[in-house]
C-alpha positions as CSV (number, residue, x, y, z in Angstrom):
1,X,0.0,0.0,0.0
2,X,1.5,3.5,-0.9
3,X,1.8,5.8,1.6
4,X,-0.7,8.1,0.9
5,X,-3.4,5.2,0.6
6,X,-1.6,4.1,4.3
7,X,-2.2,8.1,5.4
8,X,-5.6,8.2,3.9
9,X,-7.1,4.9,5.2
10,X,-6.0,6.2,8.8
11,X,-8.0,9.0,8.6
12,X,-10.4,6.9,7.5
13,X,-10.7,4.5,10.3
14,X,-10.0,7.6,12.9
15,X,-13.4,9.2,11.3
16,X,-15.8,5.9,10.7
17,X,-18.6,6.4,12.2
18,X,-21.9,4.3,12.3
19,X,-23.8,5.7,9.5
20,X,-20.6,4.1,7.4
21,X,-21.1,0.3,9.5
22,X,-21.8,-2.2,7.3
23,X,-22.5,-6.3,7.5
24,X,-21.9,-8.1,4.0
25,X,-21.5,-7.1,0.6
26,X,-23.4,-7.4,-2.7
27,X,-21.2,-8.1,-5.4
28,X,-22.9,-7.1,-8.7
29,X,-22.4,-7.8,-12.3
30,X,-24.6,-6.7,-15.3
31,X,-25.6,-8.0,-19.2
32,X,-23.9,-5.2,-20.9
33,X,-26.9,-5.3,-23.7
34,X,-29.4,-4.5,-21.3
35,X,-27.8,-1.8,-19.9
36,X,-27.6,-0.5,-23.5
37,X,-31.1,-1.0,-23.9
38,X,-32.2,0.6,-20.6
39,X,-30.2,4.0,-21.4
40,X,-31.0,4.3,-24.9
41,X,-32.6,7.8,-24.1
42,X,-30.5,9.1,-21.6
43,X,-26.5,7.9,-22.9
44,X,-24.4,7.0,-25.8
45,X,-23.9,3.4,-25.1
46,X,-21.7,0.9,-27.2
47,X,-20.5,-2.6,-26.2
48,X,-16.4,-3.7,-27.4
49,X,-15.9,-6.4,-29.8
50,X,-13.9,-8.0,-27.1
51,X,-16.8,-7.9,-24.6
52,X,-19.5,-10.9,-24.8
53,X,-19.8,-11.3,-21.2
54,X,-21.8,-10.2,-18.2
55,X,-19.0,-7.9,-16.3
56,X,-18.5,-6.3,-13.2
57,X,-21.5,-3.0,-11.7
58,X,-20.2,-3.4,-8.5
59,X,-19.3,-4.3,-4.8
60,X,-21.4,-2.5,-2.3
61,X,-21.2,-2.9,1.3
62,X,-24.9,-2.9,3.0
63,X,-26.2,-3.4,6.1
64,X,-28.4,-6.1,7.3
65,X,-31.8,-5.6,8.2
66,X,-31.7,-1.9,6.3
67,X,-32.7,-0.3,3.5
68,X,-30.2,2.2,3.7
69,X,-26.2,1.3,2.8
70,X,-23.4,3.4,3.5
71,X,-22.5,5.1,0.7
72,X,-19.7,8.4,-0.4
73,X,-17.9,7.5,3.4
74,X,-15.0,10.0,2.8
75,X,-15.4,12.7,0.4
76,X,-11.2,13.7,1.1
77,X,-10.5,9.9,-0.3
78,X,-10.3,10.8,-3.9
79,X,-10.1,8.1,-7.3
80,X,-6.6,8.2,-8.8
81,X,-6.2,6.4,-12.0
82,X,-2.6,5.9,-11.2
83,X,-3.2,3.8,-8.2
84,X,-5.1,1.1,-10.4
85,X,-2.7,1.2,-13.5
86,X,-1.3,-2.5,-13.0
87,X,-5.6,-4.0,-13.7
88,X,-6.2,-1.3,-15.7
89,X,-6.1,-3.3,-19.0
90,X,-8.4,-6.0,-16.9
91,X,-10.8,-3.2,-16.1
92,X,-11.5,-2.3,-19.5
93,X,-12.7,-5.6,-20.2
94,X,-14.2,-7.2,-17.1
95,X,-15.6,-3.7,-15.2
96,X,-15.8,-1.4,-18.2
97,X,-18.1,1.8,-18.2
98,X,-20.0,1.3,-21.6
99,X,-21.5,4.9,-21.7
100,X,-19.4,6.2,-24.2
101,X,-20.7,10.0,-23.7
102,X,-18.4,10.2,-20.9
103,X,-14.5,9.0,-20.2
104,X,-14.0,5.4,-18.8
105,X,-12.8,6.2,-15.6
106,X,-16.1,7.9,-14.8
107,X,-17.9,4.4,-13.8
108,X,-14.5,3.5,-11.5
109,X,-14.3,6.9,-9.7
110,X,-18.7,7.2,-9.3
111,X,-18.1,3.4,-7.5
112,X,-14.8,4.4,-5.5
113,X,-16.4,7.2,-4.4
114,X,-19.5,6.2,-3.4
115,X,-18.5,3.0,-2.4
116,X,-15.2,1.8,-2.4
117,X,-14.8,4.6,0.1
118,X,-16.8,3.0,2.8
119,X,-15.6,-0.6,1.5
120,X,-12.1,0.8,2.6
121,X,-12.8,0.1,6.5
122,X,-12.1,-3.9,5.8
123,X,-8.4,-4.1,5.4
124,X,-8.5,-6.4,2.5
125,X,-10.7,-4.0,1.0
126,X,-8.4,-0.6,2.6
127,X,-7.4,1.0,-0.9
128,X,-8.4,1.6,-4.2
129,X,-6.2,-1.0,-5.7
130,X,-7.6,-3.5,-3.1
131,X,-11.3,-2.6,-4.1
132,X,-11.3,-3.1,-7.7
133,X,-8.8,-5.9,-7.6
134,X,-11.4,-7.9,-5.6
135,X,-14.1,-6.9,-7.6
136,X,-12.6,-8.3,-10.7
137,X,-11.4,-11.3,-8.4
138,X,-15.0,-12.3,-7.6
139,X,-16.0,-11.8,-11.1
140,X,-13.7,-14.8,-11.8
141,X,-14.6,-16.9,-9.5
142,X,-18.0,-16.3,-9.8
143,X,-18.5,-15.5,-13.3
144,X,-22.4,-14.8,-14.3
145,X,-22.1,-15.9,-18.0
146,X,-20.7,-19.0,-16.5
147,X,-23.0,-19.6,-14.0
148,X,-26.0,-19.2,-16.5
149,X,-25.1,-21.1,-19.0
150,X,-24.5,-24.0,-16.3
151,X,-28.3,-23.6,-15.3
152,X,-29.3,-23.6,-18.9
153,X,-29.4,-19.8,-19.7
154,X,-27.9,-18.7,-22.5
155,X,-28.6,-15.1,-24.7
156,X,-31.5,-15.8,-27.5
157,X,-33.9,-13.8,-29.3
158,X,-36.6,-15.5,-27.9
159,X,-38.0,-14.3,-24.4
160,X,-37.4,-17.7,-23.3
161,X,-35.9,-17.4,-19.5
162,X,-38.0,-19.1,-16.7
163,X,-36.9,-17.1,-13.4
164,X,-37.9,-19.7,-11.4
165,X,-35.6,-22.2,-13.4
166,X,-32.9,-19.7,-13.0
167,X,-33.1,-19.0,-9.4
168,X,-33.0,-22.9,-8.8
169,X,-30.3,-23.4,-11.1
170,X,-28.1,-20.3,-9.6
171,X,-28.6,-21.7,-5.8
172,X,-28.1,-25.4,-7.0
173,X,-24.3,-23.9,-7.7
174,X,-23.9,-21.4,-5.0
175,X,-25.7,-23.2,-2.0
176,X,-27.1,-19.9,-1.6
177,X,-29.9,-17.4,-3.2
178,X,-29.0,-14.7,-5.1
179,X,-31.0,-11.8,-6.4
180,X,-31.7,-11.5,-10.2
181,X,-33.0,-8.3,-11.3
182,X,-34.2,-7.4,-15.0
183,X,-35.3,-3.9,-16.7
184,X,-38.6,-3.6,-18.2
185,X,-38.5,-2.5,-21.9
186,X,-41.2,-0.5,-21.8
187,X,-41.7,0.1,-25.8
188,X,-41.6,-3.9,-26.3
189,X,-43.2,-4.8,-23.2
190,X,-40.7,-7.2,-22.6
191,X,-38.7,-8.3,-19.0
192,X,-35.0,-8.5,-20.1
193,X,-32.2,-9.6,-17.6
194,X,-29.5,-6.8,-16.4
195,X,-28.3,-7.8,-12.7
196,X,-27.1,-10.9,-11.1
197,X,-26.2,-9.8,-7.5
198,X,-24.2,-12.1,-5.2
199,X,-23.8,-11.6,-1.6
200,X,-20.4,-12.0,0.4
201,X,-19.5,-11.4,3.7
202,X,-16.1,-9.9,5.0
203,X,-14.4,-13.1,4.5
204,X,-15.7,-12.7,0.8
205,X,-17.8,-15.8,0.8
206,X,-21.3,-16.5,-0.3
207,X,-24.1,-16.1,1.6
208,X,-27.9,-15.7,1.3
209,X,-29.0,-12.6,-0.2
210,X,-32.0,-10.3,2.0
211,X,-35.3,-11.1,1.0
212,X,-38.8,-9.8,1.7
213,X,-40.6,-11.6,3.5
214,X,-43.6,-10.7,2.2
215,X,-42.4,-12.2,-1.9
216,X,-42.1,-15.9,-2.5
217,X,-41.3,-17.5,-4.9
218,X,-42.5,-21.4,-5.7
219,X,-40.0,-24.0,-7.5
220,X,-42.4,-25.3,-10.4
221,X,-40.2,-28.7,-9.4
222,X,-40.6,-28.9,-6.0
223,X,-42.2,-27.6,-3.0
224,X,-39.3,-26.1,-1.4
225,X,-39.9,-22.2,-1.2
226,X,-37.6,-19.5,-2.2
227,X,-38.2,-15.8,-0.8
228,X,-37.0,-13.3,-3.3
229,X,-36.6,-9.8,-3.0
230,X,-39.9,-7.4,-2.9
231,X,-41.1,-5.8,-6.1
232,X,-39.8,-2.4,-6.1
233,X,-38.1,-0.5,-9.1
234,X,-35.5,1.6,-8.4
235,X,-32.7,3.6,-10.2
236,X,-29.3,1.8,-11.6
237,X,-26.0,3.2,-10.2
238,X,-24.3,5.7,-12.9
239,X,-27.3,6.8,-14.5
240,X,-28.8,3.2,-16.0
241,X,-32.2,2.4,-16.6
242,X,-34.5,1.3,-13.6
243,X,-34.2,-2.0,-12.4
244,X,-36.3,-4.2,-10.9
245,X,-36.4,-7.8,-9.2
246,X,-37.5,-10.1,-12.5
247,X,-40.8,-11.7,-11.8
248,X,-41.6,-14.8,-12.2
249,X,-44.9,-14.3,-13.8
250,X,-43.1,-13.4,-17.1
251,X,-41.0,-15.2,-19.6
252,X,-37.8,-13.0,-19.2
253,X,-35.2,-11.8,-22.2
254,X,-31.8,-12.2,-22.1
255,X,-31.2,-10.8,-25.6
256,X,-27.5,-11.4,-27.5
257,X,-25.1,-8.8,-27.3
258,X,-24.9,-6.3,-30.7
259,X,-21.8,-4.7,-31.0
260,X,-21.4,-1.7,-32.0
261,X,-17.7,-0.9,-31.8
């Protein structure tokens, strides 16, 4: 760690206090056509040749039993590019900011600063090398693309996707739920798949994600119950579309990637 981080992550610790607490973390990654799809009004959004994978939103620490996560925990901690030069080239690919209206670094410093910066309290997690090096660390080990092709999801242009069948497949391999969350295309009436979130705790393994008590959802195979996150849209980090968790009323899209660069 370079001695400014060292400097900086002092302060840090010396000025937590416990609005910036947190429990576990939700590691997120997204379908990078959706998110082109879900901002077509609001961003300039283009998707690499060498990208046909679901790659990294984010790593956001939350607290159990809340609503509210710590977010922007020191405004004084600011992104350097520099200090993530050696993954740089690995962040292009795997954590890339598709929005090509604005400069790549944008989507790294908008989730360093809001949070990164309050990820920094765990040690492992205590600079911005740190961060994003774990973030693209748990995209390999827990790859989406991988993970849904293993349940039997793959991209098609047919609405095809049972949710149910996907949550069951995704636990089957984790031993533990995850939340899926999809946009709703509003001009095609369609549910199309954007998030897969994973939660870890601050050993950075999986555990359950929070649920709703109130939502359930029913395997169609068995009569084991699943809770799933309540039905609630909300706005995307960095300006994407609003998301929502997929429901398992609908037949769901998870449309092949078009590139357009």
């Amino acid at each position: 760690m370079r001695i400014k981080d060292v400097l900086l992550y002092a302060v840090f610790i010396v000025s937590c206090s416990s609005n910036n607490e947190w429990d576990y973390m939700v590691f997120t990654q997204q379908w990078p056509q959706t998110v082109c799809d879900s901002v077509y009004e609001e961003h300039k959004c283009a998707i690499p040749k060498d990208i046909s994978f679901w790659t990294v939103h984010g790593l956001w620490p939350n607290r159990q039993g809340s609503k509210d996560e710590p977010s922007y925990c020191n405004k004084t901690w600011a992104f350097d590019e520099k200090l993530i030069k050696p993954i740089e080239t690995n962040l292009d690919v795997n954590w890339p900011n598709l929005y090509t209206d604005s400069e790549k670094t944008e989507f790294w410093q908008h989730e360093w600063d809001k949070h990164g910066t309050c990820a920094a309290s765990l040690p492992a997690l205590g600079s911005q090398f740190k961060y994003f090096s774990k973030g693209l660390e748990l995209h390999q080990k827990y790859n989406a693309t991988i993970l849904l092709a293993r349940a039997g999801v793959v991209p098609s242009d047919t609405c095809n996707v049972n949710i149910t069948n996907l949550y069951e497949g995704l636990k089957s391999q984790l031993g533990k739920m995850p939340n899926i969350n999809c946009y709703w295309n509003k001009k095609k009436h369609t549910q199309n798949l954007i998030e897969v979130e994973l939660c870890v705790d601050k050993s950075f393994s999986i555990i359950d994600c929070n649920s709703n008590e109130d939502t359930n959802l029913y395997f169609s195979s068995k009569s084991e119950r699943m809770k799933v996150p309540h039905y609630k849209t909300q706005k995307l980090e960095f300006g994407l579309g609003e998301t929502e968790p997929c429901r398992p009323s609908e037949l769901t899209c998870y449309p092949v990637i078009k590139h357009t660069s």
